[in-house]
C-alpha positions in Angstrom: 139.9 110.7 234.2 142.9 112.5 236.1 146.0 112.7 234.9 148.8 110.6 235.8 152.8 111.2 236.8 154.8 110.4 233.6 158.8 109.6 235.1 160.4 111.3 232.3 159.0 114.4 232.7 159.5 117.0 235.1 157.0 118.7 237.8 157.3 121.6 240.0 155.8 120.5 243.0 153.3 123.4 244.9 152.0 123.4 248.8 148.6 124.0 249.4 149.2 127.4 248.7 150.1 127.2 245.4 154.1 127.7 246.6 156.6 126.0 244.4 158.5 124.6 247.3 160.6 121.7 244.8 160.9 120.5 241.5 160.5 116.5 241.0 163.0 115.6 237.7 162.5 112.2 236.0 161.8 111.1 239.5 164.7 112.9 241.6 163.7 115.8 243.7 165.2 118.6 244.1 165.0 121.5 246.9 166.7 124.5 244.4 170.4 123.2 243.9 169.8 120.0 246.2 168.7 116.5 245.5 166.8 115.1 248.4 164.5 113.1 247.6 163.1 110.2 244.9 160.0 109.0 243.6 159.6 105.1 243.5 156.7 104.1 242.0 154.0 105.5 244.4 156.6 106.3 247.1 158.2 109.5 247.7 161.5 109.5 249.6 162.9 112.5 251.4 166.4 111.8 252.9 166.7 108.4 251.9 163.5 107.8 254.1 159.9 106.8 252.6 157.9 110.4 253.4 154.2 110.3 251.3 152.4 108.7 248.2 151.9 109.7 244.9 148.0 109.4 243.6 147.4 111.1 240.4 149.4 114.4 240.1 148.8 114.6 244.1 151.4 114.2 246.5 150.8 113.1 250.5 154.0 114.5 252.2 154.3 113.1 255.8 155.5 116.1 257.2 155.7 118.7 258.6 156.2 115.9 261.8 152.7 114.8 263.0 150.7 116.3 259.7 149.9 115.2 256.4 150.8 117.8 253.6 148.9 117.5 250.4 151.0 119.0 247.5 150.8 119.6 243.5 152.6 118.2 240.6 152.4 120.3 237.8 153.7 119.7 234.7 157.0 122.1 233.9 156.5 123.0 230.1 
């Protein structure tokens, strides 16, 4: 069984090459200082727009524009 996103907790989020590129808060994300996105259920928001799914601890990112960016959660402890 995989694990699955618990909303109060908080996630670093890393790219496919294990680079921290955000930090996902009790479903806010944040880009250092800057909020820019949200997690809604299975839908991540960037910029107020919907931008990838959440499955699991995984994250489809619909960018960079024309690719799909498969990225981390893992657990901040």
């Amino acid at each position: 069984m995989s694990e699955q996103y618990d909303p109060k907790a908080c996630y670093d989020l890393l790219d496919p090459e294990r680079i921290k590129v955000g930090e996902l808060r009790q479903g806010r994300y944040f880009e250092g200082a800057w909020e820019v996105g949200t997690l809604e259920g299975d839908v991540f928001h960037y910029n107020g727009e919907p931008a990838g799914k959440l499955e699991g601890l995984t994250l489809t990112r619909n960018g960079p524009p024309g690719e799909l960016t498969q990225c981390q959660l893992v657990r901040q402890r």
